[in-house]
C-alpha positions as CSV (number, residue, x, y, z in Angstrom):
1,X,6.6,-4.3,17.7
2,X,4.1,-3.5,15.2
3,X,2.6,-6.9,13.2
4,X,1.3,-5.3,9.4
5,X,-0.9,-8.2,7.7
6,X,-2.1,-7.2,4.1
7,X,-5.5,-8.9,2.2
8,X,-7.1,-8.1,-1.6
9,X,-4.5,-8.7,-4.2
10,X,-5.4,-11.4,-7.1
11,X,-5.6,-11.5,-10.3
12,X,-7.6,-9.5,-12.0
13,X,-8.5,-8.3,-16.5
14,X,-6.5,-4.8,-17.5
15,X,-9.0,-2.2,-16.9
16,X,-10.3,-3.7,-13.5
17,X,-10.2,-2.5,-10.1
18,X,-8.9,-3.8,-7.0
19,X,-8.6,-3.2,-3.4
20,X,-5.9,-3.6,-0.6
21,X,-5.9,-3.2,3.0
22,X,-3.3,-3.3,5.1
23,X,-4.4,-3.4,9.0
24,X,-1.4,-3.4,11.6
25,X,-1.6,-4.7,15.5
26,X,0.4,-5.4,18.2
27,X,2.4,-1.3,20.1
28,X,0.8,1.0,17.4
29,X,1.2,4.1,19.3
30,X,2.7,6.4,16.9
31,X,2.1,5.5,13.9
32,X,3.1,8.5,11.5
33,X,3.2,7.7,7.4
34,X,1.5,4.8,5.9
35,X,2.3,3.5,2.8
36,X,2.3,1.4,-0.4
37,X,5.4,0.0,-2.5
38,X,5.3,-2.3,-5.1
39,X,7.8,-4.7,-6.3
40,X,8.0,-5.9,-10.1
41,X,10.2,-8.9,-10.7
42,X,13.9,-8.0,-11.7
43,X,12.6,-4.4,-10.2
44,X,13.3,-2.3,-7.4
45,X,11.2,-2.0,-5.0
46,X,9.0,1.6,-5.6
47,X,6.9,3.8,-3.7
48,X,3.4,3.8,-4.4
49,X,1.5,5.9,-2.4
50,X,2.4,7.5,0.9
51,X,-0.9,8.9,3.4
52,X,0.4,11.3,6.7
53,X,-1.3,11.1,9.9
54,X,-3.3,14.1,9.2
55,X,-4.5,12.8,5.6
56,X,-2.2,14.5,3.0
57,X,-1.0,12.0,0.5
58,X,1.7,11.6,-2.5
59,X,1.6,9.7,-5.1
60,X,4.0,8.1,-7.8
61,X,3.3,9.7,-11.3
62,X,2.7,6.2,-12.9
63,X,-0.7,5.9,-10.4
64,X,-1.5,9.6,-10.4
65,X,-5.4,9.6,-11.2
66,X,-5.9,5.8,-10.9
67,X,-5.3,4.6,-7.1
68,X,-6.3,5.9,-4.4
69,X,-4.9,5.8,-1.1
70,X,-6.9,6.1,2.2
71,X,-6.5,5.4,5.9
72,X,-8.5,4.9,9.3
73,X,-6.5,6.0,12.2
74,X,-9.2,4.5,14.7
75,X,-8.4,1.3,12.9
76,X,-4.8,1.5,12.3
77,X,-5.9,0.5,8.7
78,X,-4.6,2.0,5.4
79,X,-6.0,1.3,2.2
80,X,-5.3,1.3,-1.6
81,X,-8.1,1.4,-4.3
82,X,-6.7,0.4,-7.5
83,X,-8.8,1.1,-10.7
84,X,-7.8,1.0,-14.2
85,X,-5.2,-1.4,-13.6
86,X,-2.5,-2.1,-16.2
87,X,-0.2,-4.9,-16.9
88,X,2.1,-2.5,-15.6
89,X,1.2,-2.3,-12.6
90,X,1.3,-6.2,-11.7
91,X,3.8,-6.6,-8.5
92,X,3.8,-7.9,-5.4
93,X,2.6,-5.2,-2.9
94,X,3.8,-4.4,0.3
95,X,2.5,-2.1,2.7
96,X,4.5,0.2,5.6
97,X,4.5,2.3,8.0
98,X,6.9,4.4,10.5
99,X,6.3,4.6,13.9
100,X,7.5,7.3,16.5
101,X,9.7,10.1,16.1
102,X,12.4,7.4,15.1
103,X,10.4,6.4,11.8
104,X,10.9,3.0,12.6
105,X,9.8,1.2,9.6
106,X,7.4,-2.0,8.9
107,X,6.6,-3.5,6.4
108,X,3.6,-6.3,6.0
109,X,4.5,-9.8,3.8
110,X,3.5,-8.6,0.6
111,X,0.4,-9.4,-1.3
112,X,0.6,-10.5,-5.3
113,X,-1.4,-8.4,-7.5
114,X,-1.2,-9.4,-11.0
115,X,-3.4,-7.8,-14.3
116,X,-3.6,-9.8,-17.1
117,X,-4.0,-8.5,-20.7
């Protein structure tokens, strides 16, 4: 079992920055993708921004040029750095990951990120 446990959401003024880590512990052998959805209320639930093993990265068109998405391997860590945040983009975000040749997927508890006008 793989334990994900998410910190740096808040509130935060449109044009700010934030940013989240997600760190995961417990059997993390194996850990492929690593990732960031968001949730919006009355939403579905949307990729973010998606980071390989090796580094290569996607991201959704409505973050393109404004987050950031990162990783450390040696600390089972992924990060997202959010700047020139919108009202938009206020969700609850929740990071994940998928482990072995399964994909099993994680996901952490979700961390509230809200941008104020």
């Amino acid at each position: 079992q793989v334990q994900l446990v998410e910190s740096g959401g808040g509130l935060v003024q449109a044009g700010g920055s934030l940013r989240l880590s997600c760190a995961a512990s417990g059997s993390t052998g194996g850990i492929n993708a690593m990732a960031w959805y968001r949730q919006a209320p009355g939403k579905q639930r949307e990729l973010v921004a998606a980071i390989s093993r090796f580094g290569g990265t996607n991201y959704a068109d409505s973050v393109k040029g404004r987050f950031t998405v990162s990783r450390d391997n040696a600390k089972n860590t992924v990060y997202l750095q959010m700047s020139s945040l919108k009202p938009e983009d206020t969700a609850v975000y929740y990071c994940n990951l998928k482990q072995g040749t399964l994909r099993i997927d994680y996901w952490g508890q979700g961390t509230q990120v809200t941008v104020s006008s």
